[in-house]
DOKE-285299 format. One record per residue (C-alpha): residue number from 1; x, y, z. Coordinates in steps of 0.001 Angstrom, whole numbers, plus 500000, padded with zeros to 6 digits. Layout:
N
lumpa NUM; c1 X; c2 Y; c3 Z
...
//
This chain:
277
lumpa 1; c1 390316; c2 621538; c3 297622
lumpa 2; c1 388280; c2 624073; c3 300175
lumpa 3; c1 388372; c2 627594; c3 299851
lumpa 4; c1 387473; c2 629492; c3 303441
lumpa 5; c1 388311; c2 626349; c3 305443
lumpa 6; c1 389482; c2 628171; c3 308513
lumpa 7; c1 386441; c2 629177; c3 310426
lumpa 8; c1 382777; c2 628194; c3 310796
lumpa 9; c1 381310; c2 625850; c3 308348
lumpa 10; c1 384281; c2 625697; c3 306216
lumpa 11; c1 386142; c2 624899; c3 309139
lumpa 12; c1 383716; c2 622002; c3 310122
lumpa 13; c1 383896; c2 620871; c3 306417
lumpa 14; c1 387211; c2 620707; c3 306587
lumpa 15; c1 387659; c2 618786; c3 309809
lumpa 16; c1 385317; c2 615986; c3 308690
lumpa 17; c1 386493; c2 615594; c3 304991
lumpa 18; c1 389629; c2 614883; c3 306405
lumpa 19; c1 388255; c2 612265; c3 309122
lumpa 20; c1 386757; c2 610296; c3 305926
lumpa 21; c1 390312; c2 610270; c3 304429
lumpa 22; c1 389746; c2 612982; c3 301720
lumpa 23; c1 392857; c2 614540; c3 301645
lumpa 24; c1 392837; c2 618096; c3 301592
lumpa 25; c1 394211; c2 621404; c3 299866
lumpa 26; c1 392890; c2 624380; c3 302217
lumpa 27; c1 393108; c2 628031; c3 300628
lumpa 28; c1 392614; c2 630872; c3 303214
lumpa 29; c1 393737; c2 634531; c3 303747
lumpa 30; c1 395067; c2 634516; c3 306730
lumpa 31; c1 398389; c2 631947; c3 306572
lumpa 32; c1 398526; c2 631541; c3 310909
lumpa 33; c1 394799; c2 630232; c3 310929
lumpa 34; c1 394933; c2 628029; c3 308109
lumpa 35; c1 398412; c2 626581; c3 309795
lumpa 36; c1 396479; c2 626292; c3 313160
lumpa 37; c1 393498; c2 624338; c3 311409
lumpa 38; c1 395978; c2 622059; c3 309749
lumpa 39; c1 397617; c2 621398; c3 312854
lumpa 40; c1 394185; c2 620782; c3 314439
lumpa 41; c1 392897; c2 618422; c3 311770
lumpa 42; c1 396192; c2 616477; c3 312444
lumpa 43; c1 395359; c2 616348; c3 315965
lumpa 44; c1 391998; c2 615109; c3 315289
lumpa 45; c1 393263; c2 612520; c3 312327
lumpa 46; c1 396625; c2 611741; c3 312183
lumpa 47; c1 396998; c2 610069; c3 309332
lumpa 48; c1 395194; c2 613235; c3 307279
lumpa 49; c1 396658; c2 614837; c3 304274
lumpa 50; c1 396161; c2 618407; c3 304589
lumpa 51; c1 397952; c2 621170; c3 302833
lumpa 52; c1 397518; c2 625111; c3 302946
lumpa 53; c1 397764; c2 627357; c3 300230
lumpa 54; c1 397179; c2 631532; c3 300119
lumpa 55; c1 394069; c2 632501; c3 298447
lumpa 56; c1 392178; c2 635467; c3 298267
lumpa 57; c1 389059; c2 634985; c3 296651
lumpa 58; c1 388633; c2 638843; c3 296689
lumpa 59; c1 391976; c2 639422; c3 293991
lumpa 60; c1 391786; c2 637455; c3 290851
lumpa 61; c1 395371; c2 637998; c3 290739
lumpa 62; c1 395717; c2 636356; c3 294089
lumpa 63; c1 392931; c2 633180; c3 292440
lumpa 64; c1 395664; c2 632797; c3 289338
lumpa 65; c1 398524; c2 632260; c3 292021
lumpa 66; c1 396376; c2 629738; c3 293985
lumpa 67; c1 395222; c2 627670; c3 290573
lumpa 68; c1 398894; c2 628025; c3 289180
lumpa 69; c1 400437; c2 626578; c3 292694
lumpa 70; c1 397890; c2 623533; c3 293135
lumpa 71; c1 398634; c2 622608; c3 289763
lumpa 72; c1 402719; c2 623021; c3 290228
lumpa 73; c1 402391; c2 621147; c3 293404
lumpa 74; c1 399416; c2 618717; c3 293363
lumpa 75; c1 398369; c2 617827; c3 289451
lumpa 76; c1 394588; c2 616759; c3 289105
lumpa 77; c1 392180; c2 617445; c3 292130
lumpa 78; c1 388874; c2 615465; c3 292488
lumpa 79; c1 386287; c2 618037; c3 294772
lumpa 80; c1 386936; c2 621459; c3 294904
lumpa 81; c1 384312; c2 623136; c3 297326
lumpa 82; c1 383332; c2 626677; c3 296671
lumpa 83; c1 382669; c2 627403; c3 300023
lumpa 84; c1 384522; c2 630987; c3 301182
lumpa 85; c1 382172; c2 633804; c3 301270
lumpa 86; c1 381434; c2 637648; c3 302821
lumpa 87; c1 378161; c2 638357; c3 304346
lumpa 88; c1 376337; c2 641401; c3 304894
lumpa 89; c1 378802; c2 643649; c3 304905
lumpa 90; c1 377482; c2 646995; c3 306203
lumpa 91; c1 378710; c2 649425; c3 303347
lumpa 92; c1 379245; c2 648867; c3 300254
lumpa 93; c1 383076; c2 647468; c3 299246
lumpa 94; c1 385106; c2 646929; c3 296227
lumpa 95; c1 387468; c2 643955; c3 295951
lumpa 96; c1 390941; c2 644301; c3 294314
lumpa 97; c1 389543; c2 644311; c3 291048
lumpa 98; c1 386606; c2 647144; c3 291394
lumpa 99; c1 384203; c2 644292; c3 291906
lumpa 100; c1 381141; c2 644934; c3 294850
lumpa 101; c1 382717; c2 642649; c3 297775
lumpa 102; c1 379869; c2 640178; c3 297890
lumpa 103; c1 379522; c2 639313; c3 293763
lumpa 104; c1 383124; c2 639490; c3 293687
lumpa 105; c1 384231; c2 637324; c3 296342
lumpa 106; c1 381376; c2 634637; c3 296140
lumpa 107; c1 380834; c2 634189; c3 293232
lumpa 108; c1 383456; c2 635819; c3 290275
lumpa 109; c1 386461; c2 634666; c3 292731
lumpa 110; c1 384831; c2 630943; c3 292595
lumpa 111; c1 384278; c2 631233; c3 288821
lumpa 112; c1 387435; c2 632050; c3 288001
lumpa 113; c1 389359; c2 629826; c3 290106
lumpa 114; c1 386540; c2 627105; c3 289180
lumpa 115; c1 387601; c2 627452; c3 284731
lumpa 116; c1 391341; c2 627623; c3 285873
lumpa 117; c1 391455; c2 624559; c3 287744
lumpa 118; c1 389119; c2 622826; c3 285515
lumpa 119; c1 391967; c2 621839; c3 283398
lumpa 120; c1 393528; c2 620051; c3 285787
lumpa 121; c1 390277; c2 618037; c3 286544
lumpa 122; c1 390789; c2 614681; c3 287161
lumpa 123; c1 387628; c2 612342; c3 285783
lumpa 124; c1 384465; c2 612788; c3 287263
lumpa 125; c1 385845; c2 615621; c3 289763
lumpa 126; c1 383323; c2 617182; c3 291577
lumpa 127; c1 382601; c2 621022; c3 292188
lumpa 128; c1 380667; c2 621658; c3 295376
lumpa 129; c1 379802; c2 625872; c3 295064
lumpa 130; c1 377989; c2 626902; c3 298973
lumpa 131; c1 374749; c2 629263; c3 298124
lumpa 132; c1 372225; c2 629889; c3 300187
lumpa 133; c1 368401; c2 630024; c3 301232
lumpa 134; c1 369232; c2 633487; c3 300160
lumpa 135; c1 369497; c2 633582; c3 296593
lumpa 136; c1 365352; c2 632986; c3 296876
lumpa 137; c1 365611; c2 636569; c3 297441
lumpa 138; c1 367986; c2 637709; c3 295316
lumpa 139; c1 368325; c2 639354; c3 291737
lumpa 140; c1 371026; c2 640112; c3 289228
lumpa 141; c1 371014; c2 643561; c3 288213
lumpa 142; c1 373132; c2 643316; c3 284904
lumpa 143; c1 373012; c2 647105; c3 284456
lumpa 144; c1 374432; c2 647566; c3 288350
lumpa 145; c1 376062; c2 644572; c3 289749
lumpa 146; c1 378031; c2 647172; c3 291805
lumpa 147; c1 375149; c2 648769; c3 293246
lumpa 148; c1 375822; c2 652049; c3 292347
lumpa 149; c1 372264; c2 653186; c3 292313
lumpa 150; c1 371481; c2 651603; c3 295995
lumpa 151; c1 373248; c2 649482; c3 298436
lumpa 152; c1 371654; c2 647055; c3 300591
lumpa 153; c1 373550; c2 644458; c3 302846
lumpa 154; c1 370933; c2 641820; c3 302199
lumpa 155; c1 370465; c2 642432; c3 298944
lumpa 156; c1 374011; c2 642846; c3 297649
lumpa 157; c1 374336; c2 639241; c3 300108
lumpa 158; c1 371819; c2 637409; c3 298678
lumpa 159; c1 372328; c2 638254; c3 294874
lumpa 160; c1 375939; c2 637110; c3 295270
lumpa 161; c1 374312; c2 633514; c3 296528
lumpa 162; c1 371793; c2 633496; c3 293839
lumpa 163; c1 374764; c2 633799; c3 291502
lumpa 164; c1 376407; c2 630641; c3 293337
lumpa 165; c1 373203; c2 628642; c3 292480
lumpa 166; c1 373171; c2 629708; c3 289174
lumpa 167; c1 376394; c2 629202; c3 288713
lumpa 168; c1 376276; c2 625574; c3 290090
lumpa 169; c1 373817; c2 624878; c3 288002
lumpa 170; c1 374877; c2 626055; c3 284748
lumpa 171; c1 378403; c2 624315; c3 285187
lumpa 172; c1 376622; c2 620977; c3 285613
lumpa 173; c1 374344; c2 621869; c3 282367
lumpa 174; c1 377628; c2 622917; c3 280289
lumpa 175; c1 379899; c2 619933; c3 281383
lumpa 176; c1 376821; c2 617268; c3 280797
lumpa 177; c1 376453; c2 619341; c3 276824
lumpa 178; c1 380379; c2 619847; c3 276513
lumpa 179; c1 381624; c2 616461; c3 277852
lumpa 180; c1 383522; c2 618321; c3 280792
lumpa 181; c1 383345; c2 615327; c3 282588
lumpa 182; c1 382358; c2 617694; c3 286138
lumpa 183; c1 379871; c2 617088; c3 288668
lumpa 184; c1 378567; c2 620257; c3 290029
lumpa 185; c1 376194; c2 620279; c3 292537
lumpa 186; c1 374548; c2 622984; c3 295004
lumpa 187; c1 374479; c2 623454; c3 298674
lumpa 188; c1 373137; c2 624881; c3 301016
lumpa 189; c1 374066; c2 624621; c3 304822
lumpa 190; c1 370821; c2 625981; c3 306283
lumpa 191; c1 370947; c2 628205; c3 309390
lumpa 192; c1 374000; c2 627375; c3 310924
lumpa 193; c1 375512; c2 629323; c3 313811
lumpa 194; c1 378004; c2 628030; c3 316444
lumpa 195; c1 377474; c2 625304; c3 319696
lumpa 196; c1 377912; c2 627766; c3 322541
lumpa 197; c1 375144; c2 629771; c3 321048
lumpa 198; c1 372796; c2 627257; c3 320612
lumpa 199; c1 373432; c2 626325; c3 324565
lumpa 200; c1 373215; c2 629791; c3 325540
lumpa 201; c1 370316; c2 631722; c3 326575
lumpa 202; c1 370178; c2 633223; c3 323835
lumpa 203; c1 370263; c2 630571; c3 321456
lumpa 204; c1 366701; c2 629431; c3 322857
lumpa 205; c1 364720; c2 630936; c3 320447
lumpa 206; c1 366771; c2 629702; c3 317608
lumpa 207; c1 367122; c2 625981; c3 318510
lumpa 208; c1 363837; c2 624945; c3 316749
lumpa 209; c1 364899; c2 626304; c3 313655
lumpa 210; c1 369613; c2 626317; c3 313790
lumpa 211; c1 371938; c2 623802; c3 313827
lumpa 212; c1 375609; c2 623713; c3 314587
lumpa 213; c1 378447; c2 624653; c3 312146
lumpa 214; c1 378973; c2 620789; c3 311842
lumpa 215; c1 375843; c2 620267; c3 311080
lumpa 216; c1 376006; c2 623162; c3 308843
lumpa 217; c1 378994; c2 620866; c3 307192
lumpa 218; c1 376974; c2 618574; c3 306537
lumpa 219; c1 375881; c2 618830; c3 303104
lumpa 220; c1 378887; c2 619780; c3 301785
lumpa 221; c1 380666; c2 616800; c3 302923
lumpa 222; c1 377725; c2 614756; c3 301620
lumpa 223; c1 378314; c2 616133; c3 298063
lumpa 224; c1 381794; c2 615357; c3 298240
lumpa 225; c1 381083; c2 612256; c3 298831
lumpa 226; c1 377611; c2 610778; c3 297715
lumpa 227; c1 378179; c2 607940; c3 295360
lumpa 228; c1 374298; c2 608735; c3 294050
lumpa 229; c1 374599; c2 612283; c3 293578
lumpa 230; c1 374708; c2 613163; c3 289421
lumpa 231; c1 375400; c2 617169; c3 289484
lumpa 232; c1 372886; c2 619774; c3 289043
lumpa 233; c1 371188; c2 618654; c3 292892
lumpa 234; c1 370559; c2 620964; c3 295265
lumpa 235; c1 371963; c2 619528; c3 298502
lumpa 236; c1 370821; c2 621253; c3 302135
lumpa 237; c1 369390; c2 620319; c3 305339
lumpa 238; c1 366052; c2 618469; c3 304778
lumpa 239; c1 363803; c2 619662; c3 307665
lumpa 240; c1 360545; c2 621436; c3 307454
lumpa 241; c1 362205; c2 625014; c3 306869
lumpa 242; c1 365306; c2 623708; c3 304921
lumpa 243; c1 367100; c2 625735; c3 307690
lumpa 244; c1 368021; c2 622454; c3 310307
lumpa 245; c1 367890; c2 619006; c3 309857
lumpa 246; c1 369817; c2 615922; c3 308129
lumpa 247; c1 371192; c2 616583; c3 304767
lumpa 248; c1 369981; c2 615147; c3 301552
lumpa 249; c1 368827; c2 616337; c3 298152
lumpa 250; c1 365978; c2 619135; c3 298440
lumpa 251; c1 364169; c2 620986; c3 295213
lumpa 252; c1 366551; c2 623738; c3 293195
lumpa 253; c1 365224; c2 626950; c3 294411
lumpa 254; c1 362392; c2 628573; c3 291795
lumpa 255; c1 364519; c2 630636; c3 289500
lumpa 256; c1 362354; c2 632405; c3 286856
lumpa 257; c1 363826; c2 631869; c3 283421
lumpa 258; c1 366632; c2 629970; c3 285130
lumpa 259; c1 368156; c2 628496; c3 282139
lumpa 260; c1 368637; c2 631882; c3 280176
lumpa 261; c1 369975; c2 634172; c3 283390
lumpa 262; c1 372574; c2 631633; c3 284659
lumpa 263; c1 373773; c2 631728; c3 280471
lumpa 264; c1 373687; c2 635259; c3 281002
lumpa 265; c1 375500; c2 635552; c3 284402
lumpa 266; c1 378121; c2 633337; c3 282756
lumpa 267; c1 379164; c2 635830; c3 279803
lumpa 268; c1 379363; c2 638163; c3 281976
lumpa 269; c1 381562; c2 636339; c3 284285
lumpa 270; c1 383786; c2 635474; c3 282010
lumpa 271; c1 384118; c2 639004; c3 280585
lumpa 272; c1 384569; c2 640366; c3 284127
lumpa 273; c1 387262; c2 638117; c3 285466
lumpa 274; c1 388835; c2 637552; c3 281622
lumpa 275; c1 388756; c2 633454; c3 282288
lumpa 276; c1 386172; c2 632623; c3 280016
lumpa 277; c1 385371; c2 628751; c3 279955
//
């Protein structure tokens, strides 16, 4: 399963998951592009299994429909990837559920969908959640995780992706203590933007440091499929400025106190989005 498979890296993730014979449950807002990627990943690989479902990551109501139809219609799963996201939005949004767009979308939309799908697991499913170089930057303001007191694109951004580490993280740490039988691992696709702008003019200055959306892919697909991955990894492109380069397994970013915020972040989740797991 892919959340956010229609466009840019999820897009890319999707299209070579389903070249390697993975087939494929895509869950998008918009029902026309996830039909036209389908129809495009058939093009590519005729023989893929790819289904589309509604989801939007922004309504928990709208996660509980998704988890509740994959289950009706497909049983156990084997990778879900966490992958949909918002980015810098320029002011501040709410999702459906009075959440701040970026926490609620990347990360409390992912955990809840994550703890209702998990029973439905099949054994040793793996959970792939996208973060990013990001959450180095960010912080978890318990006390306003709806930055009432302050909004900041980058900041609301790269909290929300510091969450998805944590998050990642902590899931493989609980299902290793609880017997939960997940993998969860980490990614990160580095600085990813799209081919024509990396052939541009404009893309000049970048090239030393970018790579393509399917490059971007990359580690995703690898932690889909990596027979030596164990969970907890951090997965992201492996070049000098973890922002290009071949994926592979890279140090967890530094999180102060790691173990006791991403314990912390999970209460909280669970209270917010009333799946606790």
């Amino acid at each position: 399963m892919l959340t956010g498979g229609t466009s840019g890296i999820g897009r890319a993730t999707a299209l070579q998951l389903a070249a390697s014979g993975i087939p494929l449950v895509i869950g998008a807002r918009d029902a026309q592009r996830a039909e036209a990627l389908r129809q495009e990943i058939r093009t590519a690989s005729p023989d893929a299994v790819v289904d589309t479902l509604p989801l939007d990551l922004a309504s928990l109501a709208s996660v509980r429909e998704f988890a509740a139809a994959c289950a009706d219609r497909f049983g156990s799963w084997r990778a879900l990837v966490n992958n949909a996201g918002v980015m810098l939005e320029p002011t501040r949004r709410f999702t459906a559920d009075g959440f701040e767009l970026h926490l609620g979308t990347n990360h409390l939309g992912h955990f809840a969908l994550t703890g209702l799908l998990l029973p439905f697991a099949a054994p040793a499913a793996r959970v792939v959640t996208v973060t990013s170089i990001a959450a180095r930057f960010g912080k978890l303001l318990f006390h306003d995780l709806r930055f009432d007191h302050g909004y900041r694109p980058f900041r609301a951004y790269a909290a929300s992706k510091l969450a998805n580490f944590l998050f990642a993280r902590e899931l493989h740490r609980r299902s290793a203590a609880e017997g939960l039988g997940i993998l969860s691992v980490a990614t990160h696709p580095g600085y990813a933007v799209t081919d024509e702008r990396l052939r541009s003019a404009r893309g000049i200055p970048e090239r030393a440091i970018a790579h393509d959306y399917a490059a971007g892919a990359g580690p995703n697909v690898l932690a889909v499929l990596d027979p030596g991955l164990s969970g907890g990894e951090l997965v992201a492109p492996t070049g000098r400025l973890r922002t290009a380069g071949a994926p592979g397994v890279v140090p967890p970013f530094p999180v102060r106190n790691e173990e006791l915020l991403a314990a912390r972040l999970w209460r909280f989740s669970g209270q917010l989005t009333r799946v606790p797991w």
